[in-house]
TIDREN-236148 format. One record per residue: residue number from 0; z, x, y of N, C-alpha, C in turn. Coordinates in steps of 0.02 Angstrom, whole numbers. Atoms other than C-alpha are relative to their C-alpha. Layout:
% residues N
<node pos="NUM" n_c3="Z" n_c1="X" n_c2="Y" ca_c3="Z" ca_c1="X" ca_c2="Y" c_c3="Z" c_c1="X" c_c2="Y"/>
...
END
This chain:
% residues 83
<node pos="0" n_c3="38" n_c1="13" n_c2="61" ca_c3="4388" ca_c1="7331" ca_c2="5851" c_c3="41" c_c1="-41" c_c2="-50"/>
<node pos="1" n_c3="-27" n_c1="18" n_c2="28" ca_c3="4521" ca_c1="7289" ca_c2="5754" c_c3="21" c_c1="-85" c_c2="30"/>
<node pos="2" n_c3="-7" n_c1="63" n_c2="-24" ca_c3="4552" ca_c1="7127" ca_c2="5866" c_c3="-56" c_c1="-46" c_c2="-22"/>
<node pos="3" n_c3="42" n_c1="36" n_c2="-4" ca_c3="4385" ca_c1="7057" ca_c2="5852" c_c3="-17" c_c1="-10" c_c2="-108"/>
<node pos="4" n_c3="-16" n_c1="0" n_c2="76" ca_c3="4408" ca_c1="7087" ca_c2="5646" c_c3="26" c_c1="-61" c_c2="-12"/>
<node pos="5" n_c3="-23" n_c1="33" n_c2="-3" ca_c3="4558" ca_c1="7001" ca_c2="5667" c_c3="-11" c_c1="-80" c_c2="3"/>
<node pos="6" n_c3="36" n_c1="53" n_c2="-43" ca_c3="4476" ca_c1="6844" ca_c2="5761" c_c3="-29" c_c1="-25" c_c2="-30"/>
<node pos="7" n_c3="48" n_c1="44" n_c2="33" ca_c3="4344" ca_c1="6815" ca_c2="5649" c_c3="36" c_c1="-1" c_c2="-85"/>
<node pos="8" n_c3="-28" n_c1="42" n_c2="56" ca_c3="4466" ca_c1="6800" ca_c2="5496" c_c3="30" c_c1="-58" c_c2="0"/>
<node pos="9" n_c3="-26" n_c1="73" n_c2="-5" ca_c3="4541" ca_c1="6677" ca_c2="5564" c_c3="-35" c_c1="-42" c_c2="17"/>
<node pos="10" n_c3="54" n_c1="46" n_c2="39" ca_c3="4406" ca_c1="6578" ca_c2="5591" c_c3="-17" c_c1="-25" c_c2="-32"/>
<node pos="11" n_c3="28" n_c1="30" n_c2="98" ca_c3="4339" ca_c1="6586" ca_c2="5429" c_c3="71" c_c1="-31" c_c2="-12"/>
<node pos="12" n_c3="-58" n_c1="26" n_c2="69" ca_c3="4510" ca_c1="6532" ca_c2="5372" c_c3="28" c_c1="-60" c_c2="42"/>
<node pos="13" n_c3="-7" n_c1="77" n_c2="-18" ca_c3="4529" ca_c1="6374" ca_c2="5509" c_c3="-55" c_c1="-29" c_c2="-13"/>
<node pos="14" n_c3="34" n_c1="21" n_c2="46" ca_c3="4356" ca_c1="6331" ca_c2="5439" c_c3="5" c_c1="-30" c_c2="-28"/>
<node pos="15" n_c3="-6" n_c1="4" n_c2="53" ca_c3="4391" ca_c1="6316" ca_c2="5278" c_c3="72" c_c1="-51" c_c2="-1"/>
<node pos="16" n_c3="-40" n_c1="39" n_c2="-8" ca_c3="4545" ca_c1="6247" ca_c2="5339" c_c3="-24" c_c1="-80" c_c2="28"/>
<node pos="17" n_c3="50" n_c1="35" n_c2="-47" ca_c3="4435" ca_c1="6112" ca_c2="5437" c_c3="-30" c_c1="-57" c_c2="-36"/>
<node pos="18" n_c3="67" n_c1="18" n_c2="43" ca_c3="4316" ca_c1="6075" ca_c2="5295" c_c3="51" c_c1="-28" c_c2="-55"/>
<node pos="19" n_c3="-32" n_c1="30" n_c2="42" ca_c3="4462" ca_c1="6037" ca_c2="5176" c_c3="21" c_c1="-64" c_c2="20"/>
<node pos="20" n_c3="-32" n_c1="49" n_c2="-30" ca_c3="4537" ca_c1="5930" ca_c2="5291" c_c3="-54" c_c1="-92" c_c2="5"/>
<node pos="21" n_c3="65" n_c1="58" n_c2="8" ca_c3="4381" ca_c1="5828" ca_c2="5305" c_c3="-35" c_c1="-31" c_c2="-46"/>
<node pos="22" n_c3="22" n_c1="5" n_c2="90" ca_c3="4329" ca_c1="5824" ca_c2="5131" c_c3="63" c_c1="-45" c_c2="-8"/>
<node pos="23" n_c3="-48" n_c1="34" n_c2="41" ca_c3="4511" ca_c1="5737" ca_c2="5100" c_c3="-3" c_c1="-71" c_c2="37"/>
<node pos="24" n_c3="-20" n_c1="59" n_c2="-47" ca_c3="4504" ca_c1="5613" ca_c2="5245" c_c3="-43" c_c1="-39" c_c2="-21"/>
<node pos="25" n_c3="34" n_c1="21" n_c2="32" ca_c3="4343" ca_c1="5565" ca_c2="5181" c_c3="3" c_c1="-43" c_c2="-67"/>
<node pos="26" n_c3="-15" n_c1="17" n_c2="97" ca_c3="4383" ca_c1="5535" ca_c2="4969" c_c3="69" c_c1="-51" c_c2="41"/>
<node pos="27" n_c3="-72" n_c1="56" n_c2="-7" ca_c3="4546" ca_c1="5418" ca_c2="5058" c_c3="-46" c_c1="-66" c_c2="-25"/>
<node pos="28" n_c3="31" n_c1="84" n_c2="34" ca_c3="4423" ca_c1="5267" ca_c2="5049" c_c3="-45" c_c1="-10" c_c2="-58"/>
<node pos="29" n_c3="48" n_c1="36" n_c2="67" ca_c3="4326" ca_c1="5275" ca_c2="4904" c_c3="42" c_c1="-21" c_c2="-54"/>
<node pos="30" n_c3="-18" n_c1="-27" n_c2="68" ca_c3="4367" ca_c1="5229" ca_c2="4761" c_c3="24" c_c1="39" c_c2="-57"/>
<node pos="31" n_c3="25" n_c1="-39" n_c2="67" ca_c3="4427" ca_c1="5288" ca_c2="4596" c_c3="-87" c_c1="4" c_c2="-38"/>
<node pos="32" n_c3="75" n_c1="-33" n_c2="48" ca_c3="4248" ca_c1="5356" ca_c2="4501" c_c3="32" c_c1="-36" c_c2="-82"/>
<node pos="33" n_c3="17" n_c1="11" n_c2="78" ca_c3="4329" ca_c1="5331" ca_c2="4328" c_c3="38" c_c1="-88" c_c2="-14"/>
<node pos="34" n_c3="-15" n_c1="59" n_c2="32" ca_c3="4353" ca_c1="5177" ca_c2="4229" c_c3="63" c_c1="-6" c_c2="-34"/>
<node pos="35" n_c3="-48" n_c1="5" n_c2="37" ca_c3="4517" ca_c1="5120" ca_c2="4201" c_c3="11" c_c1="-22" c_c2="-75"/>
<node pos="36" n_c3="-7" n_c1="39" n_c2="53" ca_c3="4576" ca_c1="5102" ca_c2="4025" c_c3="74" c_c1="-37" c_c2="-18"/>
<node pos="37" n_c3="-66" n_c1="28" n_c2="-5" ca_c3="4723" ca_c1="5026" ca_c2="3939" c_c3="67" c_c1="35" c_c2="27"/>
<node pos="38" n_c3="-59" n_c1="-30" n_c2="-27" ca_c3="4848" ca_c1="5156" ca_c2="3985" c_c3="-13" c_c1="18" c_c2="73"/>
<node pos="39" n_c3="-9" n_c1="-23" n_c2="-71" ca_c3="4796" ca_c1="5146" ca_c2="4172" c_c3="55" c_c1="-51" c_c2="29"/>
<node pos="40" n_c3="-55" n_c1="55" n_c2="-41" ca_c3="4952" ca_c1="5082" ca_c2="4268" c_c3="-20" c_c1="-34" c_c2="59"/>
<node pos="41" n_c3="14" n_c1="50" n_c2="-60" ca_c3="4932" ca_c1="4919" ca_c2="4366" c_c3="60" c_c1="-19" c_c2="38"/>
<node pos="42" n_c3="-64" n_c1="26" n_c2="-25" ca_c3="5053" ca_c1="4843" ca_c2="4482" c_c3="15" c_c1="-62" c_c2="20"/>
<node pos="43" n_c3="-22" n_c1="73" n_c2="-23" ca_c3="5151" ca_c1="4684" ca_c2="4491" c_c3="-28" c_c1="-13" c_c2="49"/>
<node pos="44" n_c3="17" n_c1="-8" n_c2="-65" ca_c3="5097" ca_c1="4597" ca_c2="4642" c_c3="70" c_c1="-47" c_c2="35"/>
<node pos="45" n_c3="-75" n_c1="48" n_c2="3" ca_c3="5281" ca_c1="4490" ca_c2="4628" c_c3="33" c_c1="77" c_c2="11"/>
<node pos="46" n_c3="-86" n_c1="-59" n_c2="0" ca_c3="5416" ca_c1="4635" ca_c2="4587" c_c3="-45" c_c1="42" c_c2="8"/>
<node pos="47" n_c3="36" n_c1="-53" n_c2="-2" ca_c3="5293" ca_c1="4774" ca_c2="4613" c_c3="6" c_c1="57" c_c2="-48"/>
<node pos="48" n_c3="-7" n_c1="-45" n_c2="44" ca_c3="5323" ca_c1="4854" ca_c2="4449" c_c3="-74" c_c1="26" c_c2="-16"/>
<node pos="49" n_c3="40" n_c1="-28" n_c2="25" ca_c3="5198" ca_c1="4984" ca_c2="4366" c_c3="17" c_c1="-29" c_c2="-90"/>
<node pos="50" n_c3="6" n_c1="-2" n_c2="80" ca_c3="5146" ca_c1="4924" ca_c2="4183" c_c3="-69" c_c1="8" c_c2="-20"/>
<node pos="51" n_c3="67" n_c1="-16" n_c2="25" ca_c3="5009" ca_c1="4992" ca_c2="4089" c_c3="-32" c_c1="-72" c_c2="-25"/>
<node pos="52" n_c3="78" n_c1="54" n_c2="22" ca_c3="4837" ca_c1="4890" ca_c2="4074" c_c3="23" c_c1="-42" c_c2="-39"/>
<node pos="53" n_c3="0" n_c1="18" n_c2="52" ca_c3="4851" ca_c1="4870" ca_c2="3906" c_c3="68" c_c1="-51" c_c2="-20"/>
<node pos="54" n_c3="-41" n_c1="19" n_c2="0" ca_c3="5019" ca_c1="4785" ca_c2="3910" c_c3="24" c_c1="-36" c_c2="50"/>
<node pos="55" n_c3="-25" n_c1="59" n_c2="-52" ca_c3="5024" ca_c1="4683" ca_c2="4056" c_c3="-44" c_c1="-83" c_c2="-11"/>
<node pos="56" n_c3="15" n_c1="101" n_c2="9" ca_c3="4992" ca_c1="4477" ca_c2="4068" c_c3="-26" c_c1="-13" c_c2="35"/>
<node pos="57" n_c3="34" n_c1="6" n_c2="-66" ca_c3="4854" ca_c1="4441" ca_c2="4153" c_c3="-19" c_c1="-70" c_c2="32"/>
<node pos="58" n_c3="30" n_c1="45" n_c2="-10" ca_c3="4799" ca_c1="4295" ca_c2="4244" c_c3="-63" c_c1="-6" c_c2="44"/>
<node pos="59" n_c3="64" n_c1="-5" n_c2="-48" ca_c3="4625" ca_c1="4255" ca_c2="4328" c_c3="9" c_c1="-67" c_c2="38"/>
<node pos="60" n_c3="21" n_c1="49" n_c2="-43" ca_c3="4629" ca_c1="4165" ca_c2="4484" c_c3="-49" c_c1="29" c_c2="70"/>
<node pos="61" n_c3="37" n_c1="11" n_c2="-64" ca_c3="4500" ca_c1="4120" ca_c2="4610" c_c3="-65" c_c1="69" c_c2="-21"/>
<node pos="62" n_c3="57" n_c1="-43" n_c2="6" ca_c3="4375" ca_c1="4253" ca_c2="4515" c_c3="26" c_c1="75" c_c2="0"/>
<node pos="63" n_c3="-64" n_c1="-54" n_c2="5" ca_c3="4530" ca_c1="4389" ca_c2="4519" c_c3="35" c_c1="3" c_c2="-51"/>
<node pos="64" n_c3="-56" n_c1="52" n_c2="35" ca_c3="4631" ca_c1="4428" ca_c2="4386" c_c3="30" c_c1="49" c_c2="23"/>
<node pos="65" n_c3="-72" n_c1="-46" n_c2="-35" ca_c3="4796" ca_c1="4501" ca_c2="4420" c_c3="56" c_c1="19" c_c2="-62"/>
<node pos="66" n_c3="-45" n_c1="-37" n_c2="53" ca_c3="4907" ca_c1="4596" ca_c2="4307" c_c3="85" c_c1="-3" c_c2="30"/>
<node pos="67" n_c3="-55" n_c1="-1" n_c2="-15" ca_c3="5096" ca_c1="4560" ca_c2="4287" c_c3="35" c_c1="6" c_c2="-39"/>
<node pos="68" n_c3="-34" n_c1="-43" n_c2="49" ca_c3="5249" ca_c1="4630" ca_c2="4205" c_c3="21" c_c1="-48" c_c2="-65"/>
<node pos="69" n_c3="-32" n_c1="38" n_c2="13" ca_c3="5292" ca_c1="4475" ca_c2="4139" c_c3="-27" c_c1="-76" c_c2="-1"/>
<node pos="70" n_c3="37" n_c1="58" n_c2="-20" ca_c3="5259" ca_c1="4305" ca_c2="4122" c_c3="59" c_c1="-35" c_c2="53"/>
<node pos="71" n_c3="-31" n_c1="46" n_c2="-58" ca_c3="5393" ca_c1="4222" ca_c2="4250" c_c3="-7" c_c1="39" c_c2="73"/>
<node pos="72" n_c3="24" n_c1="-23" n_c2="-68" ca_c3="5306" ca_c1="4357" ca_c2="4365" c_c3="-60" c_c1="-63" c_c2="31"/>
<node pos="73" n_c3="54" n_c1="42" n_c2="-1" ca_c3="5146" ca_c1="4256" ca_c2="4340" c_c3="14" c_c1="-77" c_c2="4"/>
<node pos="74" n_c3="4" n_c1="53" n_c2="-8" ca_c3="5229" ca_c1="4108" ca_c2="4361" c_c3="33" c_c1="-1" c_c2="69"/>
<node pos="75" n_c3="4" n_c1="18" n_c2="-55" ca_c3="5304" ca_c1="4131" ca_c2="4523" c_c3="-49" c_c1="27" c_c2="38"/>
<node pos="76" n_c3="57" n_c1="-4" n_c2="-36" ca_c3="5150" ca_c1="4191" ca_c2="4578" c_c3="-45" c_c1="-49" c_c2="21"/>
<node pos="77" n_c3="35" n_c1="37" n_c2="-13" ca_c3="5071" ca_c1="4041" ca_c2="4560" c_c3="48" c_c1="-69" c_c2="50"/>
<node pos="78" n_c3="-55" n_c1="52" n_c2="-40" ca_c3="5219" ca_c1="3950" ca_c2="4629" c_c3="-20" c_c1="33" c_c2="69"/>
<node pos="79" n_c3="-6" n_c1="-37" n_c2="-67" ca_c3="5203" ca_c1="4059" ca_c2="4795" c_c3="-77" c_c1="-16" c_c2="24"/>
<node pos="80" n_c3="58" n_c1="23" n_c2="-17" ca_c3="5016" ca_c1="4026" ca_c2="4805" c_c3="1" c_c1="-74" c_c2="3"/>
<node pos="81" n_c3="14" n_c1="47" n_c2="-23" ca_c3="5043" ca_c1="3839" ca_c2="4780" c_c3="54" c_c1="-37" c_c2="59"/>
<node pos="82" n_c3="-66" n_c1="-2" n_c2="-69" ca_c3="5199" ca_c1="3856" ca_c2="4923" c_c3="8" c_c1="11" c_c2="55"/>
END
């Protein structure tokens, strides 16, 4: 009796183990939901630094814009794109 107790707790609890697992693998590709504001950290795409939104230099190319720490990030960026 006590075995078959046993048996079906664990179940329930690889389940649940199961259902988390799947629920996370899932949410990997979406999206963030909320709207970044200025204090959301972007990242170089040169030195790969983190600088908040609101304080980074942005430039728009090709219908993109791209956030950088700096402006001689943003300028060898465009050097490397025209290189």
């Amino acid at each position: 009796m006590y075995r078959i107790i046993l048996i079906l707790g664990l179940l329930v609890v690889l389940y649940f183990l199961l259902r988390r697992t799947l629920r996370d693998f899932k949410r990997r590709g979406e999206p963030d939901r909320l709207p970044p504001g200025k204090n959301h950290m972007v990242q170089d795409p040169v030195c790969r630094v983190f600088v908040p939104r609101g304080a980074a230099v942005t430039e728009d190319i090709g219908g993109q814009t791209y956030y950088f720490c700096s402006r001689s990030c943003a300028v060898k960026f465009h050097e490397q794109l025209a290189g």
